[in-house]
N, C-alpha and C positions, 0 to 999 in steps of 0.2 A: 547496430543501434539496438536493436529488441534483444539481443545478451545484456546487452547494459542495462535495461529496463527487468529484464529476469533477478540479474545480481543486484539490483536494486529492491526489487520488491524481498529477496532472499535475506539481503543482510537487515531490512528493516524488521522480518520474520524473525530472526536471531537476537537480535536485540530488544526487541521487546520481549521474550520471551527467557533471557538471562534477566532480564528490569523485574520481569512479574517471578519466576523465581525468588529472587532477592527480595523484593518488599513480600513475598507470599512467607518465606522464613523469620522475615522479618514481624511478623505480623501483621502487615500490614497489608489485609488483603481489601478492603474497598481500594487504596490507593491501586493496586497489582491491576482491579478490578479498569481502572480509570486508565492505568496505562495499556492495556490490552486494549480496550477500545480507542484509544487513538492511534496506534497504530493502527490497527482496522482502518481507520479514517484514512491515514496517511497512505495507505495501499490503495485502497477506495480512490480518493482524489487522482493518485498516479494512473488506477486503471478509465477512469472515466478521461481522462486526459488522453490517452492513449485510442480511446474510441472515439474521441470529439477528430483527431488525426485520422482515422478510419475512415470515419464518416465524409471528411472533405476530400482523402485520394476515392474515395468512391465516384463523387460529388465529380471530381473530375474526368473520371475514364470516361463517363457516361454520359459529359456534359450536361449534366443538370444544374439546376438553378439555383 
């Protein structure tokens, strides 16, 4: 499961970064600007998700509340 979440976060890293290429050639670097930042977010959201998961097999071993 956490490979998939690697090649997950990897292929969203690649692709935003052939997008911001292409509109930065383009000229169009505020948009390039807008897409780099949502990926960020999109990686962001996957890793906080991943810790919210962390946090409750913790929650478990330990029996807490």
């Amino acid at each position: 499961m956490q490979i998939e979440v690697l090649l997950r976060i990897a292929g969203v890293g690649l692709l935003v970064t052939v997008i911001c290429q292409v509109l930065t050639r383009a000229g169009r670097e505020e948009i390039a600007t807008l897409a780099a930042v949502a990926g960020m977010m999109l990686v962001l959201l996957m890793v906080v998700s991943l810790a919210g998961e962390l946090l409750t097999q913790v929650r478990e071993v330990f029996f807490l509340p």
